[in-house]
N, C-alpha and C positions, 0 to 999 in steps of 0.2 A: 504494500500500500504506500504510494508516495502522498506525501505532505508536501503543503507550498504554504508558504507563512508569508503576508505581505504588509507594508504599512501604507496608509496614505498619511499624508502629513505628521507620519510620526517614526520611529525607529523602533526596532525589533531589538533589544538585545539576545546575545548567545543563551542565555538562562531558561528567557522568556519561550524560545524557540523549543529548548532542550523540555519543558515541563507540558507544554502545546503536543508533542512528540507520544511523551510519555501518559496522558491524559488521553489522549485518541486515538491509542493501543486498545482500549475498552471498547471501540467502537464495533472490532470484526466479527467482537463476538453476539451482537447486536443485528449486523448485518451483512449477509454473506456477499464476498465479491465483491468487494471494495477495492476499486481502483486508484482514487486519488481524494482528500480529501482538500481542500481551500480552503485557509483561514485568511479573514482579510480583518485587519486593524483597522479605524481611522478614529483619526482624535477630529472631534467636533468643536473645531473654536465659534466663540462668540455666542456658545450654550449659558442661559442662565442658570441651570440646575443644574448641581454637580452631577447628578446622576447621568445626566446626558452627555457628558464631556468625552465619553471612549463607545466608540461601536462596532463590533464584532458580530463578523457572519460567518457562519460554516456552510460551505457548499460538499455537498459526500457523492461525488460522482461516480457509479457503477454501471453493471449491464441494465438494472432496472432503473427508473425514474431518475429524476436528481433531487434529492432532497435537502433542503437549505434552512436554517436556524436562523437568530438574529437576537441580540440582546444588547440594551443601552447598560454604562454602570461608571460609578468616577474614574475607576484603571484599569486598566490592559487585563491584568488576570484576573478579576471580579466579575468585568463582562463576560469572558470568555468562560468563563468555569457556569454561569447563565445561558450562554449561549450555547454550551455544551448538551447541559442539564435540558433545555427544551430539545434538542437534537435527540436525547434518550427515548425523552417520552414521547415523540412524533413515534420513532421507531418501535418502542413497545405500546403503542396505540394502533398504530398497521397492524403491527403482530396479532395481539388483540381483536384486532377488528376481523381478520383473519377466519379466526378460529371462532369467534361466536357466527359470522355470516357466510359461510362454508355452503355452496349450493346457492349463493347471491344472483349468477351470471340469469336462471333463468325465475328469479323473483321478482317481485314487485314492490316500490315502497311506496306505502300509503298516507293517509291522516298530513300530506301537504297542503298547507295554505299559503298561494302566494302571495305575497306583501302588497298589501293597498295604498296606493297613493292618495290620502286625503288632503283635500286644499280648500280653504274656509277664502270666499271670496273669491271675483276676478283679479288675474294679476295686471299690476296694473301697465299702463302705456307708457311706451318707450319714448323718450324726448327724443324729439330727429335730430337733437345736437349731439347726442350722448353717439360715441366713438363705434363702430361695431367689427369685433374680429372675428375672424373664421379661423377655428379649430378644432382641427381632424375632422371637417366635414362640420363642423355644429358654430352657430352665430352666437356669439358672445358679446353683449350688449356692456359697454363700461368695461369698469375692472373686477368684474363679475358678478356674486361672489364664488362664481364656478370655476374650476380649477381644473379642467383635464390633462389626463396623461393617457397616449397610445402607446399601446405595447403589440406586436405583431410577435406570434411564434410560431413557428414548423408545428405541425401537429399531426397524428394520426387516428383513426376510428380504433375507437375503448369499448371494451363490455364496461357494464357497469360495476361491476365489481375493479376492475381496474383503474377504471376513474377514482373510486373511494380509496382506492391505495393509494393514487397519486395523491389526492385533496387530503390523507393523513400524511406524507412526507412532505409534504410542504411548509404544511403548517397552516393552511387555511382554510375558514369555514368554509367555504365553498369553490367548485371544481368546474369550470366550464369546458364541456368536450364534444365529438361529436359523436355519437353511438354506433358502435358496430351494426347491431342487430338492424336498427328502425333509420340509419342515417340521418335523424336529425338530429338540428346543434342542439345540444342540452346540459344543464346545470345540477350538478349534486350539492347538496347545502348540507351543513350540520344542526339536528334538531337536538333536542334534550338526549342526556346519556350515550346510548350507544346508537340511536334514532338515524334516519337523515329523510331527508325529502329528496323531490328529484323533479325537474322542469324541464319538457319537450316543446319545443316549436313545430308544426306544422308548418314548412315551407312550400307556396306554391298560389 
């Protein structure tokens, strides 16, 4: 398993490197076939809370998924020993997930509800003076308060079951992919306990 240890705006010493090393020994046996794992440092100047000052990500790249961690903390090894610590439990929550939903590929999840948009009132009319930007396709009126970020990724058709292992390696509640089975784009979310829901679109 190689390690890459890197800093942004800050320096790695040899120690810091050597205990990184010996720390994410623990990992293999967690997850088989582990190729390389990424640790990336950066010091966040101009943080008002100390706790935001140091952020550390682990990237665990293998033959399966890429699974990524991330945790804020005042230093270099506080963050990281956090950002380890959520990298564990992404991995023994797959695991987990695993073994209790065994036979998922041809189930079904129920009892989703999805999210309602309520809005009290017309919004109101735009000044024809106020500035209007275009981003990623969408008119942005002012300096918002909307804030988009596009991300384009390679992607390929997932049973459902594979989706949920990706959307536990990741670390986030919810998984957007397109379906093996039904080929449409669709969404796994995480509901209470070990729960999820699941949103298909009808394309056409």
């Amino acid at each position: 398993m190689d390690i890459v240890v890197t800093g942004r705006h800050c320096t790695i010493s040899p120690e810091l490197k050597e205990l990184v090393s010996e720390r994410l020994a623990t990992i293999e046996r967690l997850r088989d076939r582990v190729i390389r794992v990424e640790v990336e440092f950066q010091a966040n100047e101009g943080k008002k809370h100390p706790a935001d000052a140091t952020t550390v990500q682990l990237t665990l790249r293998s033959r399966g998924p890429v699974i990524r961690a991330e945790a804020n903390a005042e230093d270099k090894t506080a963050a990281f020993e956090m950002a380890l610590d959520r990298l564990k439990s992404q991995l023994r929550r797959a695991a987990d997930r695993r073994k209790t939903h065994r036979g998922l590929r041809a189930a079904t999840i129920s009892e989703f509800a999805p999210p309602v948009d309520e809005r009290n009132g017309a919004p109101d009319e735009a000044d024809d003076e106020v500035p209007t930007t275009n981003v990623a396709g969408l008119v942005v009126t002012g300096d918002g308060p909307l804030v988009v970020r596009e991300k384009v990724f390679d992607a390929e058709p997932l049973t459902l079951a594979q989706a949920l292992d990706e959307m536990e390696l990741v670390g986030h509640d919810f998984f957007l992919y397109q379906d093996a089975e039904s080929g449409r784009p669709s969404v796994v979310y995480r509901r209470k306990a070990y729960n999820y829901g699941v949103i298909q679109l009808n394309v056409g």
